[in-house]
N, C-alpha and C positions, 0 to 999 in steps of 0.2 A: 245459223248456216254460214254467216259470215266468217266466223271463228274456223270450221271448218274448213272453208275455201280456203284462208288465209296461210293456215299452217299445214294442207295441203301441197300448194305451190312449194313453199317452202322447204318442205321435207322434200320434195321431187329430187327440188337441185342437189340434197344431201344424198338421196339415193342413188345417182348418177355418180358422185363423188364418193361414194363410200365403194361402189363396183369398182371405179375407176380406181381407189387406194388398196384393196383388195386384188383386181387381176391387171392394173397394171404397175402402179408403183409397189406393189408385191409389198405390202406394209403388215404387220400382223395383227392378230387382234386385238391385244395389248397394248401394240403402238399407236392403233384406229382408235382405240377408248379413250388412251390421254389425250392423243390432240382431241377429241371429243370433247374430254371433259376439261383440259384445259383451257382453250380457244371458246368455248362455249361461256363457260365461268367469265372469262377477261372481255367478251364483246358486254354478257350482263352487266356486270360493273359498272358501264358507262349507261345501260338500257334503264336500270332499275330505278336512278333518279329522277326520272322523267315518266313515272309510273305513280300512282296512287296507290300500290304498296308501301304496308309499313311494316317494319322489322318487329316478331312476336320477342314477347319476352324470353328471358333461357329459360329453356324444361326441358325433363329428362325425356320428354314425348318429344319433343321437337328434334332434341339430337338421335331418337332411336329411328324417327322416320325419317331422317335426313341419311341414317346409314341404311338404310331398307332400300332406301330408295338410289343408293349410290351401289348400292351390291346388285340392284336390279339390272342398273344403265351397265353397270360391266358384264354381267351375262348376256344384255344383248349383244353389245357389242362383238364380244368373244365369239359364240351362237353365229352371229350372222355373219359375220368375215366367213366362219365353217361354212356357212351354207352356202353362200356367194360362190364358193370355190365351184360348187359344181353347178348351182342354176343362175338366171338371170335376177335381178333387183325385180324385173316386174312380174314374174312367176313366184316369187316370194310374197308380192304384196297380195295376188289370187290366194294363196292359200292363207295366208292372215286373216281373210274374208271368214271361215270356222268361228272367230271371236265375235263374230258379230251376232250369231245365236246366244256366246255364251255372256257376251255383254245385256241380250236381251233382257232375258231371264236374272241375271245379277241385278239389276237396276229393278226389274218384280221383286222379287223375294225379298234382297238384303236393302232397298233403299225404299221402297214402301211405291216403285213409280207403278200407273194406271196399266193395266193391260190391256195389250188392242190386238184384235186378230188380224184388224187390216196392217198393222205395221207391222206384225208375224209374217204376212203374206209377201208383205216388199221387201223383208230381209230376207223370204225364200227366195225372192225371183235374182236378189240381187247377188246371192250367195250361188244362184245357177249361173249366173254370167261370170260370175268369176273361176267358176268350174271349167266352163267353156273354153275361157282364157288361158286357165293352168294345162289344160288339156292339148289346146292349138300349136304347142310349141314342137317341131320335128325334133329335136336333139333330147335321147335319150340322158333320163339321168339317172342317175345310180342312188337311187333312196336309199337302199340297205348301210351305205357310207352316211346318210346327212337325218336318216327318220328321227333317231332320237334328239338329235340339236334342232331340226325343227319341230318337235314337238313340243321340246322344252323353250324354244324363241316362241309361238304361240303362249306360252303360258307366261312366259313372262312380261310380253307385250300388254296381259291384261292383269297380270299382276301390278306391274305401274299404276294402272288405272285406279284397281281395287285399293292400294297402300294412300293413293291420294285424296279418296276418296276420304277413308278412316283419317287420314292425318290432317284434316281441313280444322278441325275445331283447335289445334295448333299451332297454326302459321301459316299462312297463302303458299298454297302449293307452288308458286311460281319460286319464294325464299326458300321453302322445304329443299327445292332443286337445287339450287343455287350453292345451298348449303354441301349438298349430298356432294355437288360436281366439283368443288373445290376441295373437299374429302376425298374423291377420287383420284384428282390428279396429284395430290400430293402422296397417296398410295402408291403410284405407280410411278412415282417419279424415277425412285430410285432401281426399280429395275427396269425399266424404259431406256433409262440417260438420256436424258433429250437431245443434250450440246452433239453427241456421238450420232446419235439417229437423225438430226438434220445433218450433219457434216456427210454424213452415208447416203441420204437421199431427198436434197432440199428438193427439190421437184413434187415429189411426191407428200411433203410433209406441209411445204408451201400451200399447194393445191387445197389438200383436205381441213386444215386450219382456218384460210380464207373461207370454205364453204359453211363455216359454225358461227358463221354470222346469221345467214337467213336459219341458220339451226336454234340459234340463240328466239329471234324474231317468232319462228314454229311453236317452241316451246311456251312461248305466252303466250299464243292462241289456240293449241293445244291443251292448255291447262284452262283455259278460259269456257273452252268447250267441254271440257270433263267436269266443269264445276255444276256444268248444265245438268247431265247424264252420263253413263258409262256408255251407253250405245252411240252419242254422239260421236265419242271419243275415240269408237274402236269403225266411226262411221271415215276417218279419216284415213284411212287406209285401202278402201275402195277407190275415193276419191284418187289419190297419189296414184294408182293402177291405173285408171281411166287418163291421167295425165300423160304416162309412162306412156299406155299405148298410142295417143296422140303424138308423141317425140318417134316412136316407134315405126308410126305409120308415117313421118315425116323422113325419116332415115329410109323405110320402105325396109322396113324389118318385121314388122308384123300385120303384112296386108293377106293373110290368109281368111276365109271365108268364114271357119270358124270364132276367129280372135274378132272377128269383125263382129262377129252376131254376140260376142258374151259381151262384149264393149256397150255395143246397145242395151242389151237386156241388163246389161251392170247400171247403165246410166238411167233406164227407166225407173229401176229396181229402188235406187237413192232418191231421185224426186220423190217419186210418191210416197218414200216411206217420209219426208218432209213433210210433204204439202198436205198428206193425207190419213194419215197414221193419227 
């Protein structure tokens, strides 16, 4: 649960800062991925020695999940800036809340974990509260424009999951990353230009960079908790929601009746599938 809370917090700031590169420093998806994936890679660098990771031998599995898993990070990326355009960071993280049945059941079938109907029952209650939440918001959005890229950002959120799962026998999914993200950004270098895209909008490019530090930080306890289970790992995105609407209700942007009760029923819905499941 630690691992959880951890890289919770951490993505918050990212998800603040990704809205923020997205509707106000009008950054693209392209541009959001490499400082992503560059700023994330170069804070690693200095993280990973200070870790009890060791670098796997070269295999031709290590570099196929290293690009699997860097083709993923760019479709979210890409995917989410799209959907940003029309909803909010934490109406996104409500419906993410879907992966958490389909983590359930993955972690049964394909990873041999114990079935429990009472932790069935707290990923229902917790998947209502997030319903509640998605639902609470007055500002019509235009699904027809964003269904398929959210459909497809759901799937890939737990494709990550499932690819690290398989790619653990080798090399710690934390290097797998590592690997993947510095493959990324030198893909994207060259149609990015970076020296051009900060010169055009250091503000915004400043901003989003510094924020892939606690991204960097995320990702090791993110990866730390998915090494547990998949539902742990897709448990981290309730959490970040429940964060959102605290800042939310802080700002007094989401003090309606309803967001209030799926917030509760959210936060019940997660203890217990911990403490009791």
């Amino acid at each position: 649960m630690e691992m959880i809370l951890l890289a919770s917090g951490c993505y918050t700031i990212c998800s603040l800062a990704d809205k923020y590169a997205v509707s106000t420093a009008k950054l693209s998806g392209t541009a959001i991925t490499f400082i992503m994936a560059a700023a994330t890679a170069f804070f690693m660098t200095f993280m990973l020695p200070f870790t009890s990771i060791s670098f796997p031998p070269f295999s031709a599995e290590l570099v196929l999940f290293s690009i699997l898993i860097a083709a993923d990070k760019m479709l979210e990326f890409v995917l989410g800036s799209k959907i940003l355009e029309e909803m909010s960071a934490f109406e996104l993280k409500a419906w993410l809340g879907i992966s958490l049945f389909i983590s359930y059941f993955t972690d049964f079938f394909a990873y041999g974990e114990s079935f429990s109907v009472t932790g069935l029952i707290f990923i229902g209650v917790t998947a209502a509260g997030l319903f509640l939440i998605a639902k609470s918001n007055g500002k019509a959005v235009n699904y027809k424009r964003i269904i398929l890229p959210l459909v497809l950002y759901i799937g890939v959120k737990l494709g990550y999951g499932v690819i690290m799962r398989f790619g653990e026998p080798y090399g710690d999914s934390s290097v797998i990353l590592y690997f993947s993200l510095i493959l990324l950004a030198v893909v994207l270098c060259p149609i990015v230009h970076p020296i051009k895209l900060f010169k055009e909008k250091k503000k915004g490019v400043a901003v989003t960079a510094v924020t892939k530090l606690p991204n960097a930080v995320g990702l090791f306890a993110e990866n730390a908790a998915l090494a547990v289970s998949l539902t742990g790992y897709a448990l981290i995105q309730p959490v970040i929601l429940i964060a959102l609407f605290i800042i939310g209700v802080i700002r007094k942007e989401y003090c309606t009746r309803l967001n209030l009760i799926g917030a509760v029923v959210s936060i019940l819905g997660i203890i217990g599938f911990q403490l009791l499941k």
